[in-house]
C-alpha positions in Angstrom: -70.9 12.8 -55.5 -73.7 11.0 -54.8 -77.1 12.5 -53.4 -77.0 11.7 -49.7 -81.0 12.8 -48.5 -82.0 16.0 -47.7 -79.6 18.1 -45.9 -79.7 19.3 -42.3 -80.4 22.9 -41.6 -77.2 24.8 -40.6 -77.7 26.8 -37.2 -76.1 29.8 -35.9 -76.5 29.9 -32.0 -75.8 32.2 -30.0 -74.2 29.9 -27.3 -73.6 26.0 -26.2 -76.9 25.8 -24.3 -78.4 27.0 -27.4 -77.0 24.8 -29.4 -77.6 21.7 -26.9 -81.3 22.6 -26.9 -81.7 22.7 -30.4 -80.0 19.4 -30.6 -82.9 18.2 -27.8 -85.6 19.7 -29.8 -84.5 17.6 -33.0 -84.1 14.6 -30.7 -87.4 15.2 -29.5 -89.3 15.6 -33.2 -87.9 12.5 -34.3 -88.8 10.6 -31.8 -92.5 11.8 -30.6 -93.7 14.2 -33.3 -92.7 12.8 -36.7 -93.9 9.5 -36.5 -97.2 9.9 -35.6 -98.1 13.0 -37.8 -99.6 11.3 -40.8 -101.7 9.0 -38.8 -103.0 11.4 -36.2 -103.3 14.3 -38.6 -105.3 12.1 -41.1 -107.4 10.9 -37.7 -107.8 14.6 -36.1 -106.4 13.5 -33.0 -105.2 16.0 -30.8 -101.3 15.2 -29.4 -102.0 16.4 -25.3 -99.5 13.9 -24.3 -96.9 15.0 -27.3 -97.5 18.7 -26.2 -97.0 17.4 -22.2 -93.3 15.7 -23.3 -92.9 19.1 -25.2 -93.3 21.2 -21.7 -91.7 18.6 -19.7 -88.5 19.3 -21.9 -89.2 23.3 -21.2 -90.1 24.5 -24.9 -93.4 25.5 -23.7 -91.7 28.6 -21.8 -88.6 29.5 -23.9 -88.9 33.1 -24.1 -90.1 34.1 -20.8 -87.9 34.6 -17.3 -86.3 32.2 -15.8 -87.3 33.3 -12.5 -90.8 32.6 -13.2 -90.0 29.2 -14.7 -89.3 30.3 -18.2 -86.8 29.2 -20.4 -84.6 32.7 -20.3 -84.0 32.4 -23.8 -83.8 35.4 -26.7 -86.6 34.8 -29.8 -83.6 34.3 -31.9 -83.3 30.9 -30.4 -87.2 30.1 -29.4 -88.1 30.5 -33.2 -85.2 28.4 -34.4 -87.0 25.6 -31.7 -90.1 26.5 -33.1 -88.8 26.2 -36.5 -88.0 22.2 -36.1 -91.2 21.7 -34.0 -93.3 22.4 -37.2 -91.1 20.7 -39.5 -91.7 17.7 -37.8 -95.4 18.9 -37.1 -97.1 21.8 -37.5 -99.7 21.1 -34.6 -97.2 20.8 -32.0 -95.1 23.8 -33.8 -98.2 25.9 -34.0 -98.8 24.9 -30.5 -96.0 26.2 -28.7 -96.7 29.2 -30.4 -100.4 30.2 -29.4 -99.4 29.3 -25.8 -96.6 31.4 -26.1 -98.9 33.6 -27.4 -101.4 33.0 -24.7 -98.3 34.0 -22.1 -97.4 37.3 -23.9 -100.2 39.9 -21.9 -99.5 38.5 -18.6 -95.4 38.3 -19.0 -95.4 41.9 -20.6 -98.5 43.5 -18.9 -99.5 42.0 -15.7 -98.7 43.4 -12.3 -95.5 41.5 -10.0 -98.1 39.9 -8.2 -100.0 38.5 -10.9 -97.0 37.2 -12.6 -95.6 35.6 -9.6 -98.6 33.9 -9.2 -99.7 32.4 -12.4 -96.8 32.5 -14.9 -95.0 29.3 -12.9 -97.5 27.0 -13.5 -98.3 29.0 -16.9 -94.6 28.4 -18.2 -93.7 25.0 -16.6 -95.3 23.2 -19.1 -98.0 21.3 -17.6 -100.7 23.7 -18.5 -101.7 24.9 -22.2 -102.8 27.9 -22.9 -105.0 29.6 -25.7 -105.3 33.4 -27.1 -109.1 34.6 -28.0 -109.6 38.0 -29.6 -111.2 37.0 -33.4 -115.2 36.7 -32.8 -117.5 35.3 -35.4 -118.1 39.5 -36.9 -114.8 41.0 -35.9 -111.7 39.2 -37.4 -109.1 41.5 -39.4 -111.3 44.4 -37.8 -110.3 42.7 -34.0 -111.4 46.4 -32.5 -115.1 45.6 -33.6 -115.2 42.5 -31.0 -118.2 42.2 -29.4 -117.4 40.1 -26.4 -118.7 42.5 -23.0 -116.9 41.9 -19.6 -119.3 44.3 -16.8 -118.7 44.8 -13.6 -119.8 42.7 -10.8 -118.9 43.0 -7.6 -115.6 42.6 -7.0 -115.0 41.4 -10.1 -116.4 41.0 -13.6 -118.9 39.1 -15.9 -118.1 37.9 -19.1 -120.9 37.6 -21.6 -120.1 36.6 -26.0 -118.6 34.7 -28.5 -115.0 34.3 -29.5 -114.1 32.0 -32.6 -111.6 30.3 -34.6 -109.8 29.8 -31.1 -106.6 27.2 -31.3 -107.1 24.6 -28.4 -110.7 26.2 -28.0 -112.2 23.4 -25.7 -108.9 21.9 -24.4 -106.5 24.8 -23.2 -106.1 25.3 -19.5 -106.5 28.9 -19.5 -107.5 31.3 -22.1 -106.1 35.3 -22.3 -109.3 37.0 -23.3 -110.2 40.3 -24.7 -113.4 41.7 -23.8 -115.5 45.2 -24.3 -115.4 47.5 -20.4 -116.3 50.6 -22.4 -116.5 52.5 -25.1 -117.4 51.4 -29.0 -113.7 50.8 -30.6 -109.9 50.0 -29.4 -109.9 51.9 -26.3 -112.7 50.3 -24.8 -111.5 46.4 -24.9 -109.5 44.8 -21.5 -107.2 41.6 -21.4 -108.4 39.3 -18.8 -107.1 35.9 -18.0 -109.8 33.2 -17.9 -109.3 29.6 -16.3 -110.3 27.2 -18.7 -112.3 25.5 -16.1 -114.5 28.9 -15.4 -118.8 27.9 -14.9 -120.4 29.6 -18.1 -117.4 29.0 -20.7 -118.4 26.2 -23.4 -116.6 25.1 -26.6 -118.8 24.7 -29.9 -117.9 21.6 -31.9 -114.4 22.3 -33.4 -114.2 23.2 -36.6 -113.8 20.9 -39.4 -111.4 22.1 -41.3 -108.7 21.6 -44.6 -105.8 20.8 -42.8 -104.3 21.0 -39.0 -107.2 18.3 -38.3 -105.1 17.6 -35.3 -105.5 20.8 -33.6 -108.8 22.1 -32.5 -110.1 24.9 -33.6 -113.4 25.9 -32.0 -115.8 28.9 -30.8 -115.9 29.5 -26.9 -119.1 31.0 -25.7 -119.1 33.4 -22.2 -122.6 32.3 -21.0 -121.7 35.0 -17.9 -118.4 33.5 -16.9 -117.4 35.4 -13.6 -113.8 36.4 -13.2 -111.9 37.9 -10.7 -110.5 41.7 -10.8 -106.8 40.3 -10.1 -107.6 38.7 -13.1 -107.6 41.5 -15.7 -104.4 42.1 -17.1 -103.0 45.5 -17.7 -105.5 49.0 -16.9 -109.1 49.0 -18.2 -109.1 50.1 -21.6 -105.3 48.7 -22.4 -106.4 45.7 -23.9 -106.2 46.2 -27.1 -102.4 47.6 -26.8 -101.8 44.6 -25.2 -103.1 42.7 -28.0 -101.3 44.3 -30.5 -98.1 43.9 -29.1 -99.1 39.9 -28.9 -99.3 39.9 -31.9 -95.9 41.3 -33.6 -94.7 38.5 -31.4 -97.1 35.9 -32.2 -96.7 36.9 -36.4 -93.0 36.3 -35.7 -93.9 32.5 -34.6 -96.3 31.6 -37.0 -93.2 32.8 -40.0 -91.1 30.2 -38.0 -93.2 27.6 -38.3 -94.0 28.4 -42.3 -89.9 28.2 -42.7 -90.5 25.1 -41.1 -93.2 23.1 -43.3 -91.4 24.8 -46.2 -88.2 23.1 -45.1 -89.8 20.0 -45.1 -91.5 19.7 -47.7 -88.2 20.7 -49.4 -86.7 17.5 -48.1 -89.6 15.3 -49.3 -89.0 17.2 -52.7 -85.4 16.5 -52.6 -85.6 12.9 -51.6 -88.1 12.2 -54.1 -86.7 13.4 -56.9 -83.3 11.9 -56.0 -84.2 8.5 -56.2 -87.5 8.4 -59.0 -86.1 7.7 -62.0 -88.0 8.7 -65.7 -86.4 8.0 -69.0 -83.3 6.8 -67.1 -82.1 9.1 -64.8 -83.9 10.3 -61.3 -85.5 13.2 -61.4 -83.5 15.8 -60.0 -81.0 15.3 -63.3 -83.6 17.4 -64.7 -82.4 21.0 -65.2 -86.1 22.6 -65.1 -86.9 20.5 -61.8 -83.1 21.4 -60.3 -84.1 24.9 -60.8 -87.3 24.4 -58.9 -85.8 22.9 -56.1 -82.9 25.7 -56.0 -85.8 28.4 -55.7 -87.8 26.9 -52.9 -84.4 26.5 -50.9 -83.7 30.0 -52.0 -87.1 31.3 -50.6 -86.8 29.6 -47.1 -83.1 30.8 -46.8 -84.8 34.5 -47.2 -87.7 33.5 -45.1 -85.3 32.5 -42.5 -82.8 35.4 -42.4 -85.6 37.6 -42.6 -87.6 35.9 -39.3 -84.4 36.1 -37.4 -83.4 39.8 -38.6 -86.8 40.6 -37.0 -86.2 38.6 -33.6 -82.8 39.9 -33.1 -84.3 43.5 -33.3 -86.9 41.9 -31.2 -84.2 40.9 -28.8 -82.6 44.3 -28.6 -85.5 45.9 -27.7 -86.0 47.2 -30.8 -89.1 48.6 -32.8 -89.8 45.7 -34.9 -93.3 45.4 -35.8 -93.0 46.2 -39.3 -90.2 43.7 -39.8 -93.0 41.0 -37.9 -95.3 42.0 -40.3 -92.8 41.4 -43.4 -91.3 37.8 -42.0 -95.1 36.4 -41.8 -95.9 38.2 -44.9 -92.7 36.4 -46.8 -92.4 33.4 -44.7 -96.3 32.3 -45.0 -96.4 33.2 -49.0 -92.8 31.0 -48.9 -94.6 28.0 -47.1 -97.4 27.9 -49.6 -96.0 28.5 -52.7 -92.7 25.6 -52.0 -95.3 23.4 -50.7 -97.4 23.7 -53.8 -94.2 23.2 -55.9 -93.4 19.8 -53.6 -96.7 18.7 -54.8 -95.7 19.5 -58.7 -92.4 17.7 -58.1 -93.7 14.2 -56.7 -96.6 14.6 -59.6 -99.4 12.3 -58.9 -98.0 10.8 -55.6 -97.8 14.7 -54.5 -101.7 14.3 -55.0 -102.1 11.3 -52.5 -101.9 10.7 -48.7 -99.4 8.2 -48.9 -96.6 11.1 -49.3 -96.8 14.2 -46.9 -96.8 16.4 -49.7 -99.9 17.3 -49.7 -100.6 17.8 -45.9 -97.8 20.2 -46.0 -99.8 22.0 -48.7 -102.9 21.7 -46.8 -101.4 23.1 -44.1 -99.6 25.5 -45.4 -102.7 27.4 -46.4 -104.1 28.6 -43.0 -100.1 30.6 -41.5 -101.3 32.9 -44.5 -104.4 33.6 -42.3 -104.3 33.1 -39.0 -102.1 36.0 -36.7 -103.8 38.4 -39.3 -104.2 37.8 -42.9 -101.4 38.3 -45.6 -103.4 41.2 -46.7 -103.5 42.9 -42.9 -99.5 42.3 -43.0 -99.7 44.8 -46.2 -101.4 47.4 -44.6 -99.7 46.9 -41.3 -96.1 47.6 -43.9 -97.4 49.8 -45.8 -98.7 52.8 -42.7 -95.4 51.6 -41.2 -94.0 53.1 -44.3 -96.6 55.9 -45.3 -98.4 56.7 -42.4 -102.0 55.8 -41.9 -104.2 56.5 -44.9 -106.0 59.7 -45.9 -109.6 59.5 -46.1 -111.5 62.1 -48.8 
């Protein structure tokens, strides 16, 4: 039988709405997000307008209620969305999943008034959110973070630093954590910052190996003045609340590395289909076969293992060691079937005009950002053992 491209990934959805969205979401990457990736990527232009169409069509508030404009749908179906978003791009992909990110404290955490108020607007998807905890001296060690929030008044005054912040300089609001009180985690608050707040500023965004589309940039508090009905959650509960953000958010970013993996499978698969070396395409080749059955191996395990972790998620569940594990897997996945997709176009795996190597590229920073692999360790291993003993 003749090769016939790379082959569609099979879905199991929990219903037909499911199922139609997931057909709107591949509409969708075709159409906007696909075609322009090389160019823009290669240009470091950021896709607002893409990210607008993406709201419009209501994936910027899948998980959340419906009756505050949210999607209503379980994380078993928002990461499959997620999923094709960063096949077809990982900016937009990663996108949806800091705002959702950015969402998480005030959805979970905030009071019924707070939520009524902001999350509409917050969840409709005209506004873009960002999530800013890391500071230039406190990134794995997130309890460390400098940033002070005092009281004023009736309200508060921010004063720091925050870095490596996604849509630093273009989100509309920003979920903040901030020092109220004492020196480690019990002392840090969640506040919700508007991006248009007198004192915030954005540093140049970082120039950096891939995602050049995105921007990535420090935020300074130059004594940014926020309202009391602003801080989210009880003085002191921040970093709770940041933590739980986070076995959410680790369970986005292993969607997304499924998804460049997935892709860069297909480029694999196509290639080698149709290059032919001493008469015969490539993929005749038993060694390269092999290669190819591995990496679609890996993001078949990658996947179960994201959505075993979501449905638990779903149930209400503890499930932040199984977060930990799918970004663990599905990160070390994206990099090391990118890396092969490279091998397998050989030296046109090494150039721009294939997207080999932006997958790789990208690839590299899901094994960072969210926590590092090596924090997903720890985080496994004192789910497993307990926290460690200290002589």
């Amino acid at each position: 039988m003749p090769y016939e491209g790379p082959h569609p990934v099979e879905r199991h959805l929990p219903t037909e709405e499911a199922r139609d969205l997931l057909a709107l979401t591949r509409e969708l990457a075709e159409r906007e997000l696909r075609p322009r990736a090389a160019e823009e990527e290669e240009a470091g232009i950021f896709p607002r307008d893409v990210l607008a169409t993406v709201g419009a069509a209501g994936l910027l508030g899948l998980p959340y209620p419906e009756e505050f404009g949210g999607g209503g749908q379980p994380y078993e179906v928002y990461l499959q969305v997620l999923e094709e978003l960063a096949a077809a791009r990982l900016t937009v992909g990663l996108g949806v999943s800091v705002h959702t990110l950015a969402c998480h404290a005030l959805a979970g955490f905030g009071s019924k008034e707070q939520r009524a108020e902001h999350l509409p607007a917050m969840l409709g998807g005209s506004l873009l959110g960002a999530y800013c905890l890391s500071e230039p001296a406190a990134g794995s060690d997130a309890a460390s973070l400098r940033t002070r929030a005092v009281r004023e008044g009736e309200g508060w005054r921010l004063e720091g630093t925050k870095a490596w912040i996604t849509h630093g300089g273009v989100a509309d609001f920003y979920t903040v954590l901030a020092r109220t009180g004492e020196e480690g985690p019990r002392g840090i608050t969640a506040f919700l910052v508007p991006g248009d707040a007198p004192g915030l500023t954005a540093a140049a965004p970082e120039r950096k190996m891939g995602l050049k589309g995105s921007p990535t940039a420090q935020l300074h508090f130059d004594g940014v003045v926020v309202d009391d009905a602003r801080r989210i959650g009880e003085e002191g509960q921040g970093f709770s609340i940041a933590l739980a953000a986070l076995d959410s958010g680790r369970l986005g970013i292993a969607a997304c590395a499924i998804g460049v993996a997935q892709a860069a499978l297909a480029e694999a698969e196509s290639f080698t289909a149709q290059r032919v070396q001493f008469g015969r395409p490539l993929a005749d080749f038993q060694g390269l076969r092999f290669m190819l059955a591995d990496m679609a191996t890996a993001i078949e395990a990658g996947r179960a293992l994201y959505l075993a972790a979501a449905r638990l998620r779903d149930a209400g569940e503890p499930f932040a060691k199984q977060a930990a594990m799918a970004k663990l897997f599905c990160t070390d996945t994206a990099m090391r079937v990118t890396t092969d997709a490279v091998q397998l176009l050989g030296g046109y795996g090494y150039t721009t005009d294939f997207p080999a190597e932006r997958y790789m590229r990208e690839a590299k920073v899901l094994q960072i950002v969210e926590g590092t692999n090596q924090i997903q360790r720890m985080v496994i291993a004192r789910q497993l053992m307990g926290p460690e003993t200290r002589g």
